[in-house]
C-alpha positions as CSV (number, residue, x, y, z in Angstrom):
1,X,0.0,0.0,0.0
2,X,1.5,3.4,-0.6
3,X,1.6,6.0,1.6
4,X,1.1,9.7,1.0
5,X,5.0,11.4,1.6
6,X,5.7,13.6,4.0
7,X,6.6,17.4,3.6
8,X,5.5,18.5,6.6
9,X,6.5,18.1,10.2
10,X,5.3,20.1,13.0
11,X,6.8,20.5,16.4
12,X,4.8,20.8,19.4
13,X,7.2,21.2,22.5
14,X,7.3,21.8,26.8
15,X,9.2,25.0,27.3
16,X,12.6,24.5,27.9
17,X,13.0,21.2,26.3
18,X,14.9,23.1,23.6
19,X,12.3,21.7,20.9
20,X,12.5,24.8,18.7
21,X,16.0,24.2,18.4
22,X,15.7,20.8,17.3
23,X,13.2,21.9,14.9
24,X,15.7,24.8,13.4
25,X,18.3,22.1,13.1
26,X,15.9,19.7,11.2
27,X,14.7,22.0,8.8
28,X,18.6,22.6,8.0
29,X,18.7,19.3,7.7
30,X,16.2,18.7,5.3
31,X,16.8,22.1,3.5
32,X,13.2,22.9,4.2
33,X,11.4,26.0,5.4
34,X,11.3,26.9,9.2
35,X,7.8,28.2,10.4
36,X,8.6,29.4,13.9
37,X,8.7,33.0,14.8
38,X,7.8,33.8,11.2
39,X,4.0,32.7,12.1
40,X,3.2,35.7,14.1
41,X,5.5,37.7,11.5
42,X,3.1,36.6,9.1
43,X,0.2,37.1,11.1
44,X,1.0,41.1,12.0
45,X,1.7,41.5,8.4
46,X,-1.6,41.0,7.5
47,X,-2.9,42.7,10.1
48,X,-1.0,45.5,9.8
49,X,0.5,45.7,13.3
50,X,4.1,45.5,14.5
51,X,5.9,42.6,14.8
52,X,6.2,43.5,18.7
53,X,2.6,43.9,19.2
54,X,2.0,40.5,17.6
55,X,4.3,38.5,20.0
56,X,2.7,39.8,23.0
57,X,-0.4,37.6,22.0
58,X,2.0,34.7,20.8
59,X,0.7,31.6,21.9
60,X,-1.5,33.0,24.9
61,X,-5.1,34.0,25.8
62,X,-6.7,36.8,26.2
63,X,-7.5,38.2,29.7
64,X,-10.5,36.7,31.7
65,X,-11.8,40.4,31.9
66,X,-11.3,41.1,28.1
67,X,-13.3,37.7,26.7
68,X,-16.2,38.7,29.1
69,X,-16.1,42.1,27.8
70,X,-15.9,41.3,24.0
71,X,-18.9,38.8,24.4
72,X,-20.8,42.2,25.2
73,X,-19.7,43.6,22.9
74,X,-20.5,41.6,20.1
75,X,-23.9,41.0,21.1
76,X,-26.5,42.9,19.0
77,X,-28.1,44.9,21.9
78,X,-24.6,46.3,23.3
79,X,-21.9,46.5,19.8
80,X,-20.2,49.3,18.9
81,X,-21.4,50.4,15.4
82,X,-18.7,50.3,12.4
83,X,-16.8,48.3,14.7
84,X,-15.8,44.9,13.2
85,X,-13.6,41.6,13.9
86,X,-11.1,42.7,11.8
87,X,-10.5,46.1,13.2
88,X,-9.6,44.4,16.2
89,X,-6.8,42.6,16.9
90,X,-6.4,40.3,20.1
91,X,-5.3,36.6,21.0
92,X,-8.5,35.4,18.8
93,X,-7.7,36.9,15.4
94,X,-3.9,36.1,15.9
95,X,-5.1,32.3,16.4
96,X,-7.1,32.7,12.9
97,X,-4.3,34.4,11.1
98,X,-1.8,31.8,12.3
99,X,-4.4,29.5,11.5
100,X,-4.6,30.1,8.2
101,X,-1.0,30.7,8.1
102,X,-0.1,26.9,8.6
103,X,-2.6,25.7,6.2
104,X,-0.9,27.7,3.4
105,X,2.4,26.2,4.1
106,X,1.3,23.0,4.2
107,X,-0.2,23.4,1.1
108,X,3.5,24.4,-0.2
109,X,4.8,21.6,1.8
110,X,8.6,20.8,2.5
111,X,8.2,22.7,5.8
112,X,8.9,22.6,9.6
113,X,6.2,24.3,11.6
114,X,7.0,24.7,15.4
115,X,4.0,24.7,17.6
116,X,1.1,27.3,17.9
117,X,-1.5,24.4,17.4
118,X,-0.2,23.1,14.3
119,X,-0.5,19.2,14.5
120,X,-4.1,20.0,15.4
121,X,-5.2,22.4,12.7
122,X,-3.6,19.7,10.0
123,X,-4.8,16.4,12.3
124,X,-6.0,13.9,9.7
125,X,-3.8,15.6,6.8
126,X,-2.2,13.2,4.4
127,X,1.9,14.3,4.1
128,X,1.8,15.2,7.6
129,X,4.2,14.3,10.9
130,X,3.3,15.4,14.7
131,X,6.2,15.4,16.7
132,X,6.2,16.4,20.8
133,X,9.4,17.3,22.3
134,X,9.5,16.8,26.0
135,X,12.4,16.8,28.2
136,X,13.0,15.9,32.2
137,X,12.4,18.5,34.6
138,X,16.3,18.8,35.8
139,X,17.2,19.2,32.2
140,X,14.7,21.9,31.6
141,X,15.5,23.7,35.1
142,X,19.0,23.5,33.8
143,X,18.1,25.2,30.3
144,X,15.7,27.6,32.5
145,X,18.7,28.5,34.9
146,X,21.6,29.1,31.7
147,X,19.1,30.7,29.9
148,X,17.6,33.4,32.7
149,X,20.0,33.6,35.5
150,X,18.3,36.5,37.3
151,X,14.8,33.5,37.8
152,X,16.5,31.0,38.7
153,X,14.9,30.7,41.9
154,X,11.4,30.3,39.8
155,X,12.3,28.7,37.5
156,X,10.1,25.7,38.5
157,X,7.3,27.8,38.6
158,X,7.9,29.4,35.1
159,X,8.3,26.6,33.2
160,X,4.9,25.4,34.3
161,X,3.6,28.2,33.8
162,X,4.6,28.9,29.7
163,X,3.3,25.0,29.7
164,X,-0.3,25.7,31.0
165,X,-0.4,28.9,28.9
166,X,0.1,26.6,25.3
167,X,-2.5,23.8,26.4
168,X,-5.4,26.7,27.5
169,X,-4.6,28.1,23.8
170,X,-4.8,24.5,22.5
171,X,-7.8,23.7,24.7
172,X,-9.9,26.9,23.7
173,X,-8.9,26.7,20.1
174,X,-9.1,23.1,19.0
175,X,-11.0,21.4,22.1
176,X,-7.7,19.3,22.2
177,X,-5.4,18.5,24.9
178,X,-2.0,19.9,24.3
179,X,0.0,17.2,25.6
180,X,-2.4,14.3,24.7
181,X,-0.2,11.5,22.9
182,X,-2.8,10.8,20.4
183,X,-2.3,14.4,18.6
184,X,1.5,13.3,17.6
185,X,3.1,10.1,15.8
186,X,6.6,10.7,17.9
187,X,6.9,11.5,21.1
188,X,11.0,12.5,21.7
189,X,12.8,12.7,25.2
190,X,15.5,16.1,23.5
191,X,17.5,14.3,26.4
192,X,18.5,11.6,23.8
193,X,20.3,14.8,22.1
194,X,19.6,16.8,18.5
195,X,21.3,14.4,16.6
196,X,20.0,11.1,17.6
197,X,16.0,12.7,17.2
198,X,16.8,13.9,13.7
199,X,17.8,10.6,12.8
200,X,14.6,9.1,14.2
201,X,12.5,11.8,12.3
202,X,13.8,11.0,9.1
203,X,14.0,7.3,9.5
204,X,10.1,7.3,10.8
205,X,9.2,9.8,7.8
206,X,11.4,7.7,5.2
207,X,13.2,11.0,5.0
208,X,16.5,9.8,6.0
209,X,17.7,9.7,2.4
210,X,16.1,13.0,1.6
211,X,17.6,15.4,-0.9
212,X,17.0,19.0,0.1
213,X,17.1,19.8,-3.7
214,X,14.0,17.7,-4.4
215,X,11.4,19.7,-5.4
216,X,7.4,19.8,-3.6
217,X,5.9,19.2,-7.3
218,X,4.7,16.2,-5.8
219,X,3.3,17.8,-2.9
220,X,-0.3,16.4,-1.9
221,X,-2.9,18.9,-1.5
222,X,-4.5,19.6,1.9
223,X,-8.2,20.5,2.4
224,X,-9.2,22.7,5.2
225,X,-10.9,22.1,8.1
């Protein structure tokens, strides 16, 4: 039976298991496009913000005070005339845009996409690879402690804190768990080290022998959810 090849792989990972920098490093090695920081590039693009002002709603949720409010709002009875979704930008449109964002490069294909709810806006899609990056919590306290000195005393704390942040996003966007094992095909321990999970992507994705020159003409064409 054939199967469908892959060209793209998305990267869901626990803060500070360095998974965006496994996901860099196999992109380079496959010569493919890294979708990382550039999603909420794309996303104030279009929206005609700054870069800056995009990030702040990277991955995170609205305020409790602010959803109450915009439910007023957008209510017949109480809306603010002339006023309309896409005048407004907040942790809901960004979701959309970024949204939208991974489905065109999958589309494209021969791309890396690091987290922001990727393997479950293209669950079900043929060509596609879930990956989780997880780590233990010494080595991610040690990351945490390298990487922010000044915290180290919270680090703990912080780390389960960015966590819970990505699975409400993932919860109130897809109704999905964010850490549930049935969203990915590979769960990898970054423990094992960069080199040793590339190989395991490429030899799960029959990408081991890939040629970065190889051209996505034989792409397979994803249908929106």
């Amino acid at each position: 039976m054939a199967h469908t090849p892959i060209r793209v792989i998305t990267v869901e990972r626990e803060y500070g298991s360095r998974g965006g920098e496994f996901a860099h490093d196999l992109a380079t090695q496959l010569g493919w496009r890294l979708l990382d920081s550039e999603l909420p590039c794309a996303a104030a693009r279009i929206a005609g913000i700054s870069p800056e002002l995009a990030a702040k709603y990277d991955e995170r949720l609205d305020p409790w005070y602010y959803r109450y409010g915009k439910i007023f709002w957008q209510d017949q009875v109480y809306s603010m005339p002339g006023l309309s979704d896409d005048q407004v930008f907040d942790s809901d449109r960004m979701l959309k845009l970024i949204r939208q964002e991974i489905l065109n490069a999958a589309e494209k294909g021969n791309c890396v996409i690091v987290g922001r709810g990727a393997a479950c806006a293209l669950a079900g899609q043929p060509g596609c690879f879930h990956v989780f990056v997880y780590a233990t919590p010494s080595a991610k306290r040690d990351w945490f402690v390298h990487a922010f000195p000044k915290q180290a005393q919270h680090a703990d704390q912080l780390l389960a804190a960015f966590d819970k942040r990505r699975a409400a996003v993932i919860r109130k966007s897809y109704q999905q768990e964010w850490c549930s094992r049935s969203l990915y095909h590979m769960l990898l321990n970054s423990c094992m080290g960069t080199d040793a999970m590339i190989a395991a992507v490429q030899n799960a994705t029959d990408l081991a022998s890939f040629c970065p020159e190889e051209t996505a003409a034989g792409s397979p064409t994803f249908n929106q959810p």
